[in-house]
Residue, then its C-alpha position, 0 to 999 in steps of 0.5 A: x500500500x502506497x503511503x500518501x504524500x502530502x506537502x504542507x504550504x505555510x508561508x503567507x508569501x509561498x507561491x507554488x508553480x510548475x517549472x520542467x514538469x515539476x511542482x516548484x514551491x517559493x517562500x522566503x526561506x528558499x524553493x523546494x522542487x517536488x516531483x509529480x510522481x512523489x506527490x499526492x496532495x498539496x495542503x495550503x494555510x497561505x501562499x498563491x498557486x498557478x493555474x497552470x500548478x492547478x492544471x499539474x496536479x489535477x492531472x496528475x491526481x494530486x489533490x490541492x485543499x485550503x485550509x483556514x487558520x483554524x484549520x476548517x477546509x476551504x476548498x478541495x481540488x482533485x482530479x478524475x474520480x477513484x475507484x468503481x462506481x458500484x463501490x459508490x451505489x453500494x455505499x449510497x445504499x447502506x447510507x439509506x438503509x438506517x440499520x446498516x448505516x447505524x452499524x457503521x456508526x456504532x463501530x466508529x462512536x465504540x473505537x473512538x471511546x475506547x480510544x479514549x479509555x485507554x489514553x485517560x487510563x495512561x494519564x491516570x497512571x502519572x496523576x496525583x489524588x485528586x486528579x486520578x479519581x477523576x480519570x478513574x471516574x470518567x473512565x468508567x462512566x466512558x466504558x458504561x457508554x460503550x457497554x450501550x452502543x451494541x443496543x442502540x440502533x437509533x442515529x440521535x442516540x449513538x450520537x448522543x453517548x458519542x457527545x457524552x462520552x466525549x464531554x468526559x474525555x476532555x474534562x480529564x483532559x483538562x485535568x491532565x494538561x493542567x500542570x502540565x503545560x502553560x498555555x492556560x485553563x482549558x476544560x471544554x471544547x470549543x471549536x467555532x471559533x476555538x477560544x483557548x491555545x488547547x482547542x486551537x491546536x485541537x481543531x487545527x490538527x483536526x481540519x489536517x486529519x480531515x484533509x487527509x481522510x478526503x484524500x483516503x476516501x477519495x483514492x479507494x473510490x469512496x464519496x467522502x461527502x456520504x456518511x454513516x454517523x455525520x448526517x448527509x448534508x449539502x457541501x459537508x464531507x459527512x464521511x471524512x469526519x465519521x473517519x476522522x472521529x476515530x483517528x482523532x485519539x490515536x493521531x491528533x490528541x496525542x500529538x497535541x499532547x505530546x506538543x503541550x506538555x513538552x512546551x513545544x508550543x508556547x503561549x508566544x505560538x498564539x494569538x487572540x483576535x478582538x472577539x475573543x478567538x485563538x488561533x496559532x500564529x504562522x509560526x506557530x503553525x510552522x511548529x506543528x507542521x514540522x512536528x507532523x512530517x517528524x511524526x508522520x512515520x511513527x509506528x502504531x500497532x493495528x489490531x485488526x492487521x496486527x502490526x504496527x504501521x506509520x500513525x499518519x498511514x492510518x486514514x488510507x488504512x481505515x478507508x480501504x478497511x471500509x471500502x472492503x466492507x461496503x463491497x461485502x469482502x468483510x461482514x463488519x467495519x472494523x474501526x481502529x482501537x488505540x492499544 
């Protein structure tokens, strides 16, 4: 399995064009030349690109996205559409068919709450009273959440143990990164917009997780905008963030973690506008980019395919996963567990 290319374009200044059939991407620290053949997508926080770059890449199915500061997706640029369409009538298909698509979303909701058990059980093992019964209480209120997922087949109600159990998650959060990092009080999770340094690192690691899932889906010839858990609506890849709620735990959360409370990223790697929102600063960006490509070959065990495979691999892994159960090659989907 081919592992998607990705290259990150930062520098408000950057331009991106074609020079001798090759992507050349200018900013002022110097140019970068990208072969086509090692590219799958180019993702854009500033910079301008040529049409005649866009006309390359397109070409080439190399998929171009925009991303605000936040890290919400502007825009999507790809080329011809992947894989067979009667991969894609099978997925419109199970979408419409309520039981089946609350199959799909029970599986998802289930691994990402699991996930979450296990990284508040970590947390719960360094902590001091009376922050461990905190984990320890959350943690159990989480695992009687997932006790009642295999008897729910109502959409509302899978969503709602899924908010439940994610409320709790971020509180211990909270708790955890307290003491632990110096960017200030965090408890709740805000997104539109993120009101603190945690949630801005939080939602801008999201959008890149959402890129990369179009990007997946997209390459096994799945529709990325036909969802299970997220609801079908107009202009809103549904099935991207049902992939993304899974992977959020092992990819995002943990590099956000990671970042914070080895001070990586300093309160001086933000700014707070006028209304009250928080977004990280162009080097600040810089930094998290930077600690993605050095994280992006980091190994983590796969459960299912019992070996580890590179952490940032995992959306096209779960992606041919869930191509391979819509076509009916495995009975269930089977989401990824963080271990």
């Amino acid at each position: 399995m081919r592992l998607l290319t990705t290259a990150y374009v930062n520098d408000y200044r950057a331009s991106i064009r074609v020079h001798k059939g090759n992507i050349v991407v200018s900013q002022t620290d110097g140019k970068t030349r990208i072969p086509v053949e090692a590219l799958d997508a180019i993702v854009l926080f500033g910079g301008q690109i040529t049409t005649e770059a866009i006309d390359l890449c397109v070409r080439h199915n190399i998929r171009v996205s925009a991303l605000r500061r936040s890290g919400r997706i502007r825009f999507t640029i790809g080329g011809p559409t992947h894989g067979n369409v009667h991969l894609r009538v099978a997925q419109l298909r199970r979408a419409d068919q309520p039981d089946q698509a609350a199959g799909i979303a029970r599986n998802i909701v289930a691994a990402k709450l699991q996930s979450y058990r296990t990284l508040i059980q970590r947390w719960a093992w360094d902590a001091d009273e009376p922050e461990r019964s905190l984990h320890n209480n959350e943690r159990a209120a989480i695992a009687e959440r997932i006790e009642s997922i295999p008897r729910t087949v109502d959409g509302d109600t899978i969503r709602g143990h899924e908010g439940d159990g994610t409320r709790r998650y971020f509180k211990c959060l909270g708790a955890h990164l307290a003491n632990r990092a110096d960017l200030g009080y965090f408890l709740l999770r805000s997104r539109r917009p993120p009101r603190d340094p945690t949630n801005a690192l939080l939602s801008f690691l999201y959008g890149v997780i959402e890129a990369e899932s179009i990007g997946a889906l997209e390459t096994v010839g799945l529709d990325p905008q036909v969802g299970y858990l997220h609801g079908l609506r107009p202009g809103r890849a549904s099935l991207a963030l049902d992939l993304m709620e899974e992977l959020r735990p092992a990819i995002a959360d943990r590099l956000a973690v990671r970042l914070l409370t080895r001070r990586q990223l300093r309160l001086e790697h933000f700014t707070k506008t006028g209304a009250g929102a928080t977004y990280l600063t162009e080097q600040g960006r810089a930094a998290v980019l930077q600690a993605i490509e050095g994280h992006r070959d980091t190994e983590i065990h796969h459960p299912l395919l019992r070996r580890p495979v590179p952490v940032w691999s995992l959306p096209l892994v779960q992606a041919t996963i869930l191509a391979r159960h819509i076509r009916g090659d495995l009975p269930t989907y089977a989401p990824f567990i963080l271990v």
